[in-house]
C-alpha positions as CSV (number, residue, x, y, z in Angstrom):
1,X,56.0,171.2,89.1
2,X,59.4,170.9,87.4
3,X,58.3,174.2,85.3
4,X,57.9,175.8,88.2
5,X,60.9,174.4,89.7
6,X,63.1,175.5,86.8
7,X,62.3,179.0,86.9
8,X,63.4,179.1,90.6
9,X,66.8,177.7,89.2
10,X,66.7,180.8,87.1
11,X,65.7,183.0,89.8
12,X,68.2,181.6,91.9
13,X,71.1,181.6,88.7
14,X,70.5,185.2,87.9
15,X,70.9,185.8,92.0
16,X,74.2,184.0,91.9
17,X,75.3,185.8,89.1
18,X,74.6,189.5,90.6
19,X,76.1,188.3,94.1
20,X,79.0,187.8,91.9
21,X,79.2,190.7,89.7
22,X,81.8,191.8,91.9
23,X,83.7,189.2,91.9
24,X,84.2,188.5,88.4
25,X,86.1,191.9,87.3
26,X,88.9,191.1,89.8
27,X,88.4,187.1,88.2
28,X,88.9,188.8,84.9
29,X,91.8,190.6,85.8
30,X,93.4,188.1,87.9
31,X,92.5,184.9,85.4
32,X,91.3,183.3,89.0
33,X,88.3,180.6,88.7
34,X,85.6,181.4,91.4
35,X,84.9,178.8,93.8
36,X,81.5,178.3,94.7
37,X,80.1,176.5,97.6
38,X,77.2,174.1,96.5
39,X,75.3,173.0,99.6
40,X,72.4,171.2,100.3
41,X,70.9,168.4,103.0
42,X,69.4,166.0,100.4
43,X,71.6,163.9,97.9
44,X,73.5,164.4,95.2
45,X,70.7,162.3,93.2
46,X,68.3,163.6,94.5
47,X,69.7,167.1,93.4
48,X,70.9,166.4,90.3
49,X,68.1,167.5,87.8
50,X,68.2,171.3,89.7
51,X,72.2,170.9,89.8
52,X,72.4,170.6,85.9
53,X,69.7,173.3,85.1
54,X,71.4,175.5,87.8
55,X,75.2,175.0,85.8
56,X,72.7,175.7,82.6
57,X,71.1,179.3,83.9
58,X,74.5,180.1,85.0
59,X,76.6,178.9,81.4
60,X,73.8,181.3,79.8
61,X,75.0,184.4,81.8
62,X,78.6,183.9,81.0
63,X,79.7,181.3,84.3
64,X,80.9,178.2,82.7
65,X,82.2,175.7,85.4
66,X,86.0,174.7,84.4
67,X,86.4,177.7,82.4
68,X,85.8,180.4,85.3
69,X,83.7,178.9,87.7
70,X,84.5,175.7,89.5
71,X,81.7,174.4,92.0
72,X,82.3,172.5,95.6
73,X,79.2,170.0,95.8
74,X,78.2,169.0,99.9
75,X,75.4,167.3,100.4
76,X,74.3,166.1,104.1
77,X,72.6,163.0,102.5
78,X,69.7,163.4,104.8
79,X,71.4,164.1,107.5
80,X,71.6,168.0,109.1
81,X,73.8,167.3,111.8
82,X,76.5,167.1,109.0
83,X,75.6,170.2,107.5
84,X,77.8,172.1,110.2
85,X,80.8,170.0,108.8
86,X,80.1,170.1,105.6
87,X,79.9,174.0,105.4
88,X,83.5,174.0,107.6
89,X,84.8,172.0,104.6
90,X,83.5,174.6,102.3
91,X,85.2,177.4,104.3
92,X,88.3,176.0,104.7
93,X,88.4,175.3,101.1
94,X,87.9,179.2,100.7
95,X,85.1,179.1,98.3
96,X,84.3,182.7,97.3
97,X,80.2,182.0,97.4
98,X,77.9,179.6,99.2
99,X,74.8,178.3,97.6
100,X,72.3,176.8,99.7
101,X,69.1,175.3,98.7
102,X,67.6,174.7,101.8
103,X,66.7,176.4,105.3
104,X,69.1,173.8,107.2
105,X,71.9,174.7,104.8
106,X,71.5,178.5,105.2
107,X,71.4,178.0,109.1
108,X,73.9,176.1,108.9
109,X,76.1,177.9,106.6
110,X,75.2,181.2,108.3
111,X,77.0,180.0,111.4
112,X,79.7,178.9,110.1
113,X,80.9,182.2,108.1
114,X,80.0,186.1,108.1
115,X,82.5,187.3,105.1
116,X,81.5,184.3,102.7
117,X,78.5,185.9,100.7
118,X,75.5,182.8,101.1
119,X,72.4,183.0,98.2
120,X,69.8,180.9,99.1
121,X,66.9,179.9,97.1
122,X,63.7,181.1,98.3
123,X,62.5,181.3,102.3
124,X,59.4,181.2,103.9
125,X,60.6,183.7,106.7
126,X,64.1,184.8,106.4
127,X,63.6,187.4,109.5
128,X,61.8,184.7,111.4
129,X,64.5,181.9,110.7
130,X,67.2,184.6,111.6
131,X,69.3,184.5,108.4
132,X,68.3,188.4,107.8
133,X,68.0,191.4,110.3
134,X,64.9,192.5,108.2
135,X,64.0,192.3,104.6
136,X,64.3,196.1,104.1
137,X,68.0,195.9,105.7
138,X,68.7,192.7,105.8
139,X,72.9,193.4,106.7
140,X,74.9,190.4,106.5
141,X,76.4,188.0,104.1
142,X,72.4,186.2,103.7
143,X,70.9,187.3,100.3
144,X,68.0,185.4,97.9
145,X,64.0,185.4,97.5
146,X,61.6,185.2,99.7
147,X,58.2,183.9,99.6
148,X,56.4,185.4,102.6
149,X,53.2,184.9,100.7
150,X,51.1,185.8,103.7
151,X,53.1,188.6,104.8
152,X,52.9,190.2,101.8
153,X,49.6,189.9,101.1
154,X,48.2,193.3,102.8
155,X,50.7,195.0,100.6
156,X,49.6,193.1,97.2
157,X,46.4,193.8,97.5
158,X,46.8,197.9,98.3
159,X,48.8,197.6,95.0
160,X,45.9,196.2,93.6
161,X,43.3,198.8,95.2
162,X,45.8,201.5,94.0
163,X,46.1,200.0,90.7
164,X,42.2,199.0,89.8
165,X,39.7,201.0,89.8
166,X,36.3,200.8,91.9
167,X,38.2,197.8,92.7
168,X,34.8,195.6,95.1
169,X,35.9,192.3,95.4
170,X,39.0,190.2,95.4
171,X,39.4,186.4,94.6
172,X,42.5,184.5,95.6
173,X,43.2,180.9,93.9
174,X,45.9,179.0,95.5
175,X,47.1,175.3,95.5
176,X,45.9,172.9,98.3
């Protein structure tokens, strides 16, 4: 689990880093330190192994936080009727990216800002959820993974049609 759990973090880093491609020429020129938004409804314990391999993925692609990345933690502690107040805090702080590492949090953050880009780690349904129009355009300040597993799975397996030959028979292995 916590393999498979770290490369998410680096999923999700190298997602944070592109969001803020952008951003980090005008940091350069500017010598400003990017704010990000770290927000999440569990603990800051309970958080803490992803929160230090997340800083790691991003140290490795150049984002070192208190040399030109500083990070805002929020965390709602359990409770997601806080996560509306703690994303306010994260907007009036300015931050120039939200992270959020939960459905809740995206919701959440989502409502409370439409020029503040948000990554989010991966989502079962983005559309469904409402955090993207559509996966092909998905507009909006929303971006991150997706699993849609069984969405996708008419798609994978024409890929795998295509790709095999005399392709008869399929097998699919999956945890319980």
């Amino acid at each position: 689990r916590s393999i498979q759990n770290r490369k998410w973090v680096e999923i999700f880093a190298i997602v944070v880093a592109f969001t803020m491609c952008g951003a980090r020429a005008e940091a350069q020129q500017t010598g400003k330190v990017l704010r990000i938004g770290f927000l999440d409804n569990s603990s800051a314990a309970g958080m803490a192994v992803l929160s230090e391999a997340f800083r790691q993925e991003l140290s490795k692609l150049g984002w070192i936080e208190g040399k030109n990345i500083a990070i805002e933690y929020r965390f709602a502690e359990g409770k997601n009727d806080r996560l509306p107040q703690l994303t306010a805090d994260l907007v009036r702080l300015k931050v120039d990216l939200i992270v959020v590492a939960s459905g809740p949090s995206a919701l959440a953050a989502k409502s409370a800002t439409s020029s503040i880009p948000i990554v989010m780690t991966s989502h079962a349904d983005p559309v469904a959820a409402g955090l993207v129009a559509s996966l092909s355009r998905p507009g909006g300040n929303v971006t991150g993974p997706s699993a849609l597993s069984p969405e996708l799975n008419t798609k994978r397996l024409e890929i795998l049609n295509d790709s095999v030959s005399n392709l008869a028979r399929v097998g699919v292995l999956r945890p319980a």
